[in-house]
C-alpha positions, 0 to 999 in steps of 0.5 A: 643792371640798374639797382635802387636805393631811396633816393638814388638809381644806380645805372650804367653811364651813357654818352649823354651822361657827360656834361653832368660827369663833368660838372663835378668832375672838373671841381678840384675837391673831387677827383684829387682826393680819389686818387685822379685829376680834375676832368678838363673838358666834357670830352674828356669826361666822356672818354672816362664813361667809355673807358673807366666807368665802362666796366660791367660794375661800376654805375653812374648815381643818378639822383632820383628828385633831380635826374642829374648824374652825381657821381659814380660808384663801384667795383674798380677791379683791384684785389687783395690776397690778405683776406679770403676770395672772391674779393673786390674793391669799392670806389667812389665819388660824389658831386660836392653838392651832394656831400653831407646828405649820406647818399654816398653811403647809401649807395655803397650800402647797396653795392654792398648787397649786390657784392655779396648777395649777387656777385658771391663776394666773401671781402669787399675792400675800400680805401681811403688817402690820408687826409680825406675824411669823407671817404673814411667816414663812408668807410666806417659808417658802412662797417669796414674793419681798418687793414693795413696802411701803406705809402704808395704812388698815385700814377694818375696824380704823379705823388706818393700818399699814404693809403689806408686800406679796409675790409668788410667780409660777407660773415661781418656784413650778414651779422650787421644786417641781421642786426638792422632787422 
């Protein structure tokens, strides 16, 4: 599966994709904030691409001026029973030297589509860790609605964090895109 934006390919990852993985995952800035440690080695950010970034749903963002692998983006098979199914989550991170250009956001507005047009999704949830505001704000501008909040252990980081938890219904979703035509 291979799905296209203005400015981004999203594709599955590949072996090869690695050294572009770990160039901006081994940056502090990134992982952290998502919830996961900093990649400490190119292996080790090719173990991700075969495990994680593995699943049928989630991509590697490629971006189209440069063919470097930015970042990733996806379905991350977490759901949620408060609102109406099927429903899944969407993750994502991004290179920080790509932040502040809205690809993220045109990513997720894509995956978006897919979710609801071609998975059959009725919610699709986001969250965000208190304190990163890029991602809220991703958050936001794609029409998520706030949900809840909870405290709640980050196993990969080994802490608590407060998490703030959105949604976004396919009915929400239509009546924004009816709007943007």
């Amino acid at each position: 599966m291979i799905l296209e934006t203005p400015r981004l390919t999203l594709r599955p990852f590949l072996d090869r994709d690695a050294e572009d993985v770990y160039a901006y995952a081994k940056d502090p800035r990134v992982g952290p904030a998502a919830g996961w440690p900093p990649h400490t080695s190119v292996e080790n950010s090719l173990e991700i691409i075969r495990t994680v970034f593995a699943a049928p749903t989630v991509f590697a963002l490629v971006d189209q001026e440069s063919g470097k692998v930015i970042g990733s983006a996806g379905f991350v098979g977490r759901h949620h029973t408060e609102l109406p199914g099927p429903d899944e989550e969407l993750g994502y991170a991004l290179s920080p030297e790509f932040w502040g250009r809205g690809l993220m956001t045109e990513a997720a507005w894509e995956l978006i589509r897919w979710g609801f047009e071609e998975l059959g999704l009725c919610t699709i949830w986001c969250n965000h860790y208190e304190g990163n505001e890029r991602s809220r704000r991703v958050i936001e501008k794609c029409g998520f609605h706030h949900q809840f909040s909870q405290e709640e252990t980050v196993e990969l980081m080994g802490e608590r964090r407060l998490t703030h938890y959105y949604a976004l219904s396919r009915k929400d979703w239509a009546a924004r895109q009816a709007v943007k035509q």
